[in-house]
C-alpha positions in Angstrom: 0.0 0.0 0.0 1.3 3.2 -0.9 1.7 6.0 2.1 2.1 9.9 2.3 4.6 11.3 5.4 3.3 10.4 8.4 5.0 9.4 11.8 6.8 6.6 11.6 5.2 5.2 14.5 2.2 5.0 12.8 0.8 1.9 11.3 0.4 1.5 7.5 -2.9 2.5 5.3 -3.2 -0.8 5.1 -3.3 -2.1 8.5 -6.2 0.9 9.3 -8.2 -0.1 6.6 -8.1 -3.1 7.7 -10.1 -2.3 11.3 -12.5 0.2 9.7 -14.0 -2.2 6.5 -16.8 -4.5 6.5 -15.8 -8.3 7.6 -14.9 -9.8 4.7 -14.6 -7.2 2.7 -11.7 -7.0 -0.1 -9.0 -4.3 0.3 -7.7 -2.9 -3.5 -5.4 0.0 -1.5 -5.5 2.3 1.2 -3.0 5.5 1.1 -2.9 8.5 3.7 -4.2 12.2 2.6 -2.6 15.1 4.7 -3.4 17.9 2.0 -6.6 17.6 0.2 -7.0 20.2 -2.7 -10.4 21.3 -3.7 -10.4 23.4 -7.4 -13.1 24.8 -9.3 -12.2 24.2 -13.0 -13.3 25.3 -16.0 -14.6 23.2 -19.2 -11.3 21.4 -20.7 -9.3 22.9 -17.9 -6.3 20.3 -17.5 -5.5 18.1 -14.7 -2.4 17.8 -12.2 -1.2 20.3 -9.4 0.0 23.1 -11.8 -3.3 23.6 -13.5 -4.9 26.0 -11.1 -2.2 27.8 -11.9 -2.5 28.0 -15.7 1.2 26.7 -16.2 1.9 24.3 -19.2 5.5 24.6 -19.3 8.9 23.8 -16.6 10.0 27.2 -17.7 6.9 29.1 -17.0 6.7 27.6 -13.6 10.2 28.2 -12.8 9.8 32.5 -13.9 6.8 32.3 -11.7 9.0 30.6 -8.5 11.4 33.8 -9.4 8.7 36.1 -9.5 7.2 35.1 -6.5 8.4 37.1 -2.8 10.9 35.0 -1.4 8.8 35.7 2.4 6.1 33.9 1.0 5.0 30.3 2.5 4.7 28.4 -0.2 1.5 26.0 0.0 2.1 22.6 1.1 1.7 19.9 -2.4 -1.3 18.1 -2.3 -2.0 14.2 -1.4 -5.3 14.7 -3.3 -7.0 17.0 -5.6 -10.8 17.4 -5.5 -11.5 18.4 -9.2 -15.2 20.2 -10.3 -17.3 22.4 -12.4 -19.7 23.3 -10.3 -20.7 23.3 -6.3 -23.1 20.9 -7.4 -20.7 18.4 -8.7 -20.1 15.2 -6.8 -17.1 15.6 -5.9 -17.6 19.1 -4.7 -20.2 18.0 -2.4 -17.9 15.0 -1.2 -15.1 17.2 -1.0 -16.9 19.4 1.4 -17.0 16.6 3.8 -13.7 16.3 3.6 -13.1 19.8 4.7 -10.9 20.1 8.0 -10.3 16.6 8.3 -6.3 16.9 9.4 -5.3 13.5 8.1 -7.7 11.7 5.9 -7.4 7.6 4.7 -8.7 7.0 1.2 -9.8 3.1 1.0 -10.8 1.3 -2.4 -12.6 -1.7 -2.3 -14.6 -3.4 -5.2 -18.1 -1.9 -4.2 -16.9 2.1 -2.5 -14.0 4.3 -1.9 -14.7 5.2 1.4 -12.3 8.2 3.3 -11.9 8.3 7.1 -10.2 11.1 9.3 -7.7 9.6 11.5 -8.6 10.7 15.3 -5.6 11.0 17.5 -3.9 8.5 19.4 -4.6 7.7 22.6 -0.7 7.9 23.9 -1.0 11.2 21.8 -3.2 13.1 24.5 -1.3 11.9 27.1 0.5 14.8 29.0 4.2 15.3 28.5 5.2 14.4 32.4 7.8 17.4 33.4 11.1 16.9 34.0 12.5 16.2 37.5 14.6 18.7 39.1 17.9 18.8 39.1 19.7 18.6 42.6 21.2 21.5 43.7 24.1 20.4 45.6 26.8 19.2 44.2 29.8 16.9 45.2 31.8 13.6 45.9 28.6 11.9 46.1 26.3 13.3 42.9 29.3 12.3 40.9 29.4 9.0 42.0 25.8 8.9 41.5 25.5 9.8 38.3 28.8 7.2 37.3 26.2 4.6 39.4 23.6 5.3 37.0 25.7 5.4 33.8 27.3 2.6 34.7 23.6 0.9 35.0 22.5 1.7 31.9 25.3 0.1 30.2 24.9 -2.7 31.7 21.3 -2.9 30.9 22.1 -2.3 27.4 25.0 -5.1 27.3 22.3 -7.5 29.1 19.2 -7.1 27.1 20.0 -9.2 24.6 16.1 -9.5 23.4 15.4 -8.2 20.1 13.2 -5.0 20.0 10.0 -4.5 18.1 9.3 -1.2 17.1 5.7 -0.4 18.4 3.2 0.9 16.0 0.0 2.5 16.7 -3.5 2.4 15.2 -5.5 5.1 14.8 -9.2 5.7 16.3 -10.5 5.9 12.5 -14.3 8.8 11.9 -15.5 7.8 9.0 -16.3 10.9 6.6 -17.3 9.7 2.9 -18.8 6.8 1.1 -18.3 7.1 -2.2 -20.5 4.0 -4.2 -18.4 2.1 -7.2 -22.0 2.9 -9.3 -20.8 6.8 -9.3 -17.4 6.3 -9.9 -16.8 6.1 -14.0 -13.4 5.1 -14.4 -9.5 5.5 -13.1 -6.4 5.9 -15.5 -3.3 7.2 -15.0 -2.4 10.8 -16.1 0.8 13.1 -15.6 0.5 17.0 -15.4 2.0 17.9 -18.2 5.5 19.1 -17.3 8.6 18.6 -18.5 9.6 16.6 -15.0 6.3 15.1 -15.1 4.2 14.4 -11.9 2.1 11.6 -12.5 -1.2 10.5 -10.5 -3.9 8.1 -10.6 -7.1 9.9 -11.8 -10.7 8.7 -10.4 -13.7 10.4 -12.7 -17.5 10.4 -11.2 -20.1 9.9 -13.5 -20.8 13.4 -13.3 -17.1 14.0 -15.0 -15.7 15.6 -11.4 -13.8 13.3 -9.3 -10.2 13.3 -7.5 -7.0 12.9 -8.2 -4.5 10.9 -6.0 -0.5 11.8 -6.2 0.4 9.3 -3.0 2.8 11.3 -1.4 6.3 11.4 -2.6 5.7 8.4 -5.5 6.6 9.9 -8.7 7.2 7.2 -11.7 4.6 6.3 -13.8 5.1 2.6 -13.3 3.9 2.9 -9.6 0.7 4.3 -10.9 0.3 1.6 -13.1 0.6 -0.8 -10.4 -1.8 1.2 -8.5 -4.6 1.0 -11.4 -4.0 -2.3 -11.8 -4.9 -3.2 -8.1 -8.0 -1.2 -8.6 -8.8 -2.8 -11.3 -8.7 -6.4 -9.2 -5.2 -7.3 -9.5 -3.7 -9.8 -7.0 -1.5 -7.3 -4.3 
């Protein structure tokens, strides 16, 4: 399963699909959504992250990066792009659900794509326990304290010979949108037109809005391809 930068404490998209779908049912892929784009487009308007801002070509993008204040906080790159003609659209009206979820999971299965926001950890809201303070006095015996301690830990280290597992966390999952394989149309893989080309895996409604899903730092095209063909039933 593909996944976007999150913590590496946290467990795949995979493994929180997983405890959020029917019994049963079939997982095609899961991938994690921090940014979630929604744009308004035009008849014919072209696809990708740099359409919104009317830029066909590398060069054109680059004069705009030089153009641009250099105190400006450039916005973060999308996980997924909510694409529409009007606030009527499907995925306009499912990509106003989405709307202030912090983390999102996309999940396709054979009959939905369903999204859920990921809640926060348990451990998460724990309070951070202050630090003890520091004694004051000093001398002979702090010293030979602190060498005790040292001295313990290394030999705690040296001892432990167990092997340790890195502990991962699940996610308390709020399920957002349900998204029916009757209104999804079809998926294919498209780039944005670039010279360095950013390829993505493009999901049309039947209504001709729908998303589009750039997974994160995955870039080559053959990825995508691999992606569409899990959608389209492929053996993982």
């Amino acid at each position: 399963m593909i996944r976007t930068s999150l913590p590496t404490e946290t467990a795949g998209p995979a493994a929180h699909a997983r405890t959020l779908l029917n019994p049963g049912e079939p997982l095609l892929w899961a991938t994690f959504a921090q940014h979630i784009l929604h744009e308004k487009r035009g008849v014919g308007a072209a696809g990708g992250k740099l359409a919104k801002a009317g830029l066909s070509t590398l060069d054109s993008f680059i004069a705009a990066l030089d153009d641009a204040p250099d105190d400006r906080d450039p916005a973060p790159t999308p996980d997924v792009i909510a694409f529409f003609r009007t606030d009527q659209d499907l995925a306009a009206q499912y990509g106003r659900r989405l709307k202030g979820s912090p983390r999102s999971l996309f999940m396709l299965t054979p009959a939905r794509l369903h999204v859920a926001m990921l809640g926060i950890h348990p451990d998460d809201a724990q309070p951070v326990p202050e630090p003890e303070p520091e004694l004051e006095s000093t001398g002979k015996k702090n010293v030979f304290a602190a060498f005790v301690d040292n001295v313990r830990e290394v030999a705690a280290a040296v001892t432990d010979t167990k092997p340790r597992r890195r502990k991962v966390s699940l996610h308390p999952l709020h399920p957002l949108v349900d998204i029916p394989r009757a209104q999804i149309a079809d998926f294919a893989v498209e780039s944005d037109g670039v010279a360095r080309k950013a390829h993505y895996l493009r999901m049309e409604l039947a209504d001709r809005s729908g998303f589009e899903f750039f997974c994160g730092v995955v870039k080559e095209r053959d990825q995508y391809e691999r992606l569409l063909a899990l959608t389209l039933g492929a053996p993982e």
